[in-house]
SETORFI-721805 format. One record per residue (C-alpha): residue number from 1; x, y, z. Coordinates in steps of 0.2 Angstrom, whole numbers. Example, Ala and Ser with C-alpha at 12.3 -4.5 7.8 and 13.67 -1.06 7.14 Angstrom:
BEGIN
<r><num>1</num><u>62</u><v>-22</v><w>39</w></r>
<r><num>2</num><u>68</u><v>-5</v><w>36</w></r>
END
This chain:
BEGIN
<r><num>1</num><u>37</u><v>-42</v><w>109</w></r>
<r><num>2</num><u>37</u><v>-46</v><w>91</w></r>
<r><num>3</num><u>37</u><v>-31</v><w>80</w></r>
<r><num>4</num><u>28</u><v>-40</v><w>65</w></r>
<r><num>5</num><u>20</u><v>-59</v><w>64</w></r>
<r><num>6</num><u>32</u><v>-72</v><w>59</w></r>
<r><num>7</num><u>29</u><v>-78</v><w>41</w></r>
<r><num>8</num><u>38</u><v>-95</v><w>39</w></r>
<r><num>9</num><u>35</u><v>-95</v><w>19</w></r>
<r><num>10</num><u>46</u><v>-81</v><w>18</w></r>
<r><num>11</num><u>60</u><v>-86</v><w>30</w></r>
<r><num>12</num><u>61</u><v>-103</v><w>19</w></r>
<r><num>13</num><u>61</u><v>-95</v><w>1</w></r>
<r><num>14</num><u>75</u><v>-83</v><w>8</w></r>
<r><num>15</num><u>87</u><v>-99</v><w>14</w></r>
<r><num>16</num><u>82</u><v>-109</v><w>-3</w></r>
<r><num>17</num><u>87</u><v>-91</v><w>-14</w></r>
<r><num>18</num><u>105</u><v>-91</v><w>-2</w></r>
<r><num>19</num><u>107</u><v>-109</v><w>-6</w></r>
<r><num>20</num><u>106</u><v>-105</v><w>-23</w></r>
<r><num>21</num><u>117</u><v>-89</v><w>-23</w></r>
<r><num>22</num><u>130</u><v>-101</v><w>-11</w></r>
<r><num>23</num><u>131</u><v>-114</v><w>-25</w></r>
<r><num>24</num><u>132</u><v>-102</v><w>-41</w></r>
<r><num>25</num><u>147</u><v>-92</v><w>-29</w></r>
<r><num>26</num><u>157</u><v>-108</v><w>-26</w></r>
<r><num>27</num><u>154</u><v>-113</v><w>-45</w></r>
<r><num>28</num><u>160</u><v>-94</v><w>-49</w></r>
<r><num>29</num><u>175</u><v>-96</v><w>-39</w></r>
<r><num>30</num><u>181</u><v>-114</v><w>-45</w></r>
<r><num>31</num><u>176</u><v>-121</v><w>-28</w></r>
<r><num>32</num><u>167</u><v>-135</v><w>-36</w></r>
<r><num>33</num><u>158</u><v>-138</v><w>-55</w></r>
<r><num>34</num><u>139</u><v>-138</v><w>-54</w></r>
<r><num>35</num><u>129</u><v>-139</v><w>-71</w></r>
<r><num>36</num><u>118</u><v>-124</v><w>-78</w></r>
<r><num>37</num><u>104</u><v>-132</v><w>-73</w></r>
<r><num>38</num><u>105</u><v>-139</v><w>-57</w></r>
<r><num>39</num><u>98</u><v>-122</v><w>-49</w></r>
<r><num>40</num><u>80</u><v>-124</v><w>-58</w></r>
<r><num>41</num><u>74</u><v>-137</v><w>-48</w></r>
<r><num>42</num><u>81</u><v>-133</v><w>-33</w></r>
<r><num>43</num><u>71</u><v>-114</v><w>-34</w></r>
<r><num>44</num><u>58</u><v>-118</v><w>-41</w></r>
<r><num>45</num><u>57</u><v>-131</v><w>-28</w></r>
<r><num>46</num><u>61</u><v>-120</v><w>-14</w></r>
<r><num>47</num><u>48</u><v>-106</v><w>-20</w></r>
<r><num>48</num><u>34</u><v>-119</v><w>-21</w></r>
<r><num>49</num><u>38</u><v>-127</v><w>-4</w></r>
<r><num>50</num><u>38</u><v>-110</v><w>4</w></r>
<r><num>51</num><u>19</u><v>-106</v><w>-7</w></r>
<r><num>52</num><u>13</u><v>-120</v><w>2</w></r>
<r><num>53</num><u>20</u><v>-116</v><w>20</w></r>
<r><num>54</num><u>15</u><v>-98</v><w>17</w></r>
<r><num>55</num><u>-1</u><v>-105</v><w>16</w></r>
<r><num>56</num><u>-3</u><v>-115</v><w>29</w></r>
<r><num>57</num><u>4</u><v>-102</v><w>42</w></r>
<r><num>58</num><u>-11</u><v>-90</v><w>34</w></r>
<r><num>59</num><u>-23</u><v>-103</v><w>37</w></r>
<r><num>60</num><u>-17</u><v>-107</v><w>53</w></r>
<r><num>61</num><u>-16</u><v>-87</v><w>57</w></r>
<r><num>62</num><u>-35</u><v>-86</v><w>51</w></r>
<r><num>63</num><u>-41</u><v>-102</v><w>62</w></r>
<r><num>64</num><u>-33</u><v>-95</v><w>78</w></r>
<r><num>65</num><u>-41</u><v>-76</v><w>74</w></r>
<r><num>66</num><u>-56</u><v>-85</v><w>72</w></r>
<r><num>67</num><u>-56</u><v>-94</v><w>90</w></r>
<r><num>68</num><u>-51</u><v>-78</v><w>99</w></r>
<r><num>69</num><u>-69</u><v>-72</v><w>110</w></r>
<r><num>70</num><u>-74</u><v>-57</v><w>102</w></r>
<r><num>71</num><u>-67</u><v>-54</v><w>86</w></r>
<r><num>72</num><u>-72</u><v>-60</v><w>68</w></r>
<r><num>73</num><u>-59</u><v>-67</v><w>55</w></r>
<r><num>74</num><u>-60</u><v>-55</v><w>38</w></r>
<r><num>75</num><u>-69</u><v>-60</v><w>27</w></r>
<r><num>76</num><u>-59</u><v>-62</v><w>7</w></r>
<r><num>77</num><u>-66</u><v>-53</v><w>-7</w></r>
<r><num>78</num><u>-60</u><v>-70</v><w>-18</w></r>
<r><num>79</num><u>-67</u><v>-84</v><w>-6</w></r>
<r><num>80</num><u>-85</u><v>-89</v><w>-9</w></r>
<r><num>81</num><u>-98</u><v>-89</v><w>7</w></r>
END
């Protein structure tokens, strides 16, 4: 049994914050070169993709909340209706 509902949004800004920790490390360590800005994009870029698949697991959360006999989804103060 989980102990709290899996939030895929998270887990994917957390790998794309490593990746970018991994690649300033190896730079740091003469491993390899990488320019000063090669790891805007690629957070920037990570944070957004994990917005998005934040939510679309919420929406996906709220539809199957909905379905479930005798509950109610909850209402959002900020969504109109």
């Amino acid at each position: 049994m989980l102990r709290h509902e899996f939030q895929p949004g998270r887990l994917l800004a957390g790998v794309f914050l490593i990746l970018a920790g991994v690649i300033y490390a190896g730079d740091a360590g003469g491993l390899w070169e990488t320019p000063w800005f090669a790891l805007i994009p690629l957070v920037s870029g990570g944070l957004c993709l994990a917005g998005v698949v934040g939510m679309v697991a919420g929406g996906v959360r709220r539809r199957r909340r909905a379905r479930r006999p005798g509950t109610e989804a909850p209402r959002s103060a900020h969504l109109p209706g």
